[in-house]
N, C-alpha and C positions, 0 to 999 in steps of 0.2 A: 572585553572577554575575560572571564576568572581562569587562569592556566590550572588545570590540578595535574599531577604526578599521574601514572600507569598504573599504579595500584588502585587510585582512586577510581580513575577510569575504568575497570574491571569491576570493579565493584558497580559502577552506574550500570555497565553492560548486564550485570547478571540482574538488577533492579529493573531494569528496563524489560529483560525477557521473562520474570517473574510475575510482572503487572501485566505485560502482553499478554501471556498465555490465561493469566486466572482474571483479567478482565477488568483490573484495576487500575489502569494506567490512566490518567488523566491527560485533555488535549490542552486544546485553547480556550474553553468555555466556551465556544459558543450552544445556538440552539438547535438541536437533531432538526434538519428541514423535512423529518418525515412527518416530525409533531404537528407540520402547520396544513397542514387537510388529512381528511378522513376519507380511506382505503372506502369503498362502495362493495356493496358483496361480491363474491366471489367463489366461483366454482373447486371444487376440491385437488378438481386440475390446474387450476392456475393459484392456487395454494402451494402444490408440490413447485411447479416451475418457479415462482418467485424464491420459496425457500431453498430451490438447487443453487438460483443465483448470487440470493445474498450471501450463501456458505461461500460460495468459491469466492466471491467479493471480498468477503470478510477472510479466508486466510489470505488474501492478495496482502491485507492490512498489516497482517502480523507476518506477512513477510517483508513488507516497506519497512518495517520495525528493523527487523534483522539487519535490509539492508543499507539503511543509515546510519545504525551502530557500528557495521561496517567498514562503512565509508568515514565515519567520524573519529576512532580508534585512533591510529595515527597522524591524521590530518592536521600539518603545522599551519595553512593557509588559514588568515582569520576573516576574511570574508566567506570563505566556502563553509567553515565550522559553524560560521551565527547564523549561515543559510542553509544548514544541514539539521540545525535544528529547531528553524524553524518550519523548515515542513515536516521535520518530524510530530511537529507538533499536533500539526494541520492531518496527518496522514493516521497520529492517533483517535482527532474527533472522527475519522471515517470510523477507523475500528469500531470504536464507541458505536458509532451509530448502526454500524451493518452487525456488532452483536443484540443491539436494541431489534433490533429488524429480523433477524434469522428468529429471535423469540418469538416477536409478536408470530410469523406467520408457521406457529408449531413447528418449524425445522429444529436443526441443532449444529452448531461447529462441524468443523474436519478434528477429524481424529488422529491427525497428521499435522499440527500448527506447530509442534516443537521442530518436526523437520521441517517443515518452509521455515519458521524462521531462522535457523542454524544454516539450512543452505543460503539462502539468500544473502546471511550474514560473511559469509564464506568470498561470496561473488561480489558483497560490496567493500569488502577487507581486500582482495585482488585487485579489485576496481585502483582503489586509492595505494595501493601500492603500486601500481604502474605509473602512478606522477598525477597530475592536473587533467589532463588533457583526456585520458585514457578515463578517469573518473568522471568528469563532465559527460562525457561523450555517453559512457555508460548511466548515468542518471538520466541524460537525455533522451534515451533509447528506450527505459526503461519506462520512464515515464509516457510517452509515444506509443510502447505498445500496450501499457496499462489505459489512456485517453482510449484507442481505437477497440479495445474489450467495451468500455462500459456504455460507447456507442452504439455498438452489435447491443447490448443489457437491452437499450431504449427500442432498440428496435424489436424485442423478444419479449418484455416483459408485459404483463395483462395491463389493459388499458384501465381496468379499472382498480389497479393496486398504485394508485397515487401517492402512498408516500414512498416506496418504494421506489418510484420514477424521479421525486424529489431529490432521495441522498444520493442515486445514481449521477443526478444531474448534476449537484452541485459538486461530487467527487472529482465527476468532468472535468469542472470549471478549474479546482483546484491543482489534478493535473497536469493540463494545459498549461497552467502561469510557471509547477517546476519545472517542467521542460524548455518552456519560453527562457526562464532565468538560466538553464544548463547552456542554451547554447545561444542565446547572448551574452554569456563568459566572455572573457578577453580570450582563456584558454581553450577554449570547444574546440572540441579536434572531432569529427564525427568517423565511429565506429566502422570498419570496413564491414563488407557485404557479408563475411564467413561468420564473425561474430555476432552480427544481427539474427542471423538465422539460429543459430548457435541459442542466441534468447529465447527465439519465437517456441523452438521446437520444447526447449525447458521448461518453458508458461505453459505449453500445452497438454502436456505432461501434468505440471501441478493442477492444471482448470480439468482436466479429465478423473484425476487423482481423486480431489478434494469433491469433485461432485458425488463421489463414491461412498468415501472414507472418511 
């Protein structure tokens, strides 16, 4: 792992929320799984519905941004740091993909992505200041209620917008394994009930927000 100084570090931070927001930020190369089938027609109603989805989908992205930057800020642990950005990585090709996606299906962004990512980044700077445990638990959590959204996605979105069903799916997938890794930590200390909620009601807030704005 390359140690850089705090300054350095601020400086990636504001790089990082610069590419987030204007759409530049590069992942892990892989291939958008929405590329590999073609969407069947579709009604102008499930046009709107897919493109409410992919917005809020898509500021969910550019708030995982936030909240990795976060969580990685002070974080001395060098296995938490190379796994912190490695799903950053992985969490930029969703971005990638669900702004590829809100285009194709005539939507547009939230007009709100500076604040989810600033809050989020807020909540996962706290995170990782409360020590190990408190940050796992919270990545854990956070991931958990992120997997159980895109499940509800699959169940809501037009059967005939397949690639849309694609990047939902494989976001799923991706999900799942950070959460899997948070709390097969040595350190996973899992979230009491006040703060879970505490999550849920804040997500519901931005998924309500961002379908909006």
């Amino acid at each position: 792992m390359i140690k850089i100084n705090h300054s350095d570090q601020f400086i990636c931070l504001f790089d990082n929320f610069l590419k987030t927001i204007s759409g530049s930020l590069s992942g892990t190369g892989r291939k958008n799984p929405g590329d590999s089938v073609q969407s069947k027609d579709m009604t102008s109603k499930e046009f709107r519905l897919s493109g409410k989805l992919m917005r809020v989908n898509h500021a969910g992205e550019v708030a995982a941004q936030g909240l990795y930057q976060g969580q990685l800020l002070f974080e001395k642990n060098e296995n938490m740091v190379n796994y912190f950005h490695k799903a950053a990585k992985e969490e930029a090709d969703h971005l990638i993909w669900t702004s590829s996606q809100v285009a194709k299906l005539n939507s547009r962004e939230s007009y709100l992505n500076s604040l989810w990512y600033w809050g989020a980044f807020m909540l996962g700077l706290g995170a990782s200041l409360s020590g190990n445990e408190k940050s796992l638990g919270f990545l854990a959590e956070t991931e958990r209620q992120v997997a159980n959204h895109l499940d509800s996605n699959l169940k809501i979105l037009p059967k005939n917008d397949e690639s849309s069903i694609m990047i939902v799916q494989t976001m799923l997938h991706d999900e799942t394994e950070h959460a899997l890794w948070a709390e097969n930590s040595d350190n996973f200390v899992k979230l009491s009930k006040l703060l879970k909620n505490f999550m849920k009601n804040g997500a519901k807030i931005m998924i309500s927000c961002s379908q909006r704005i």
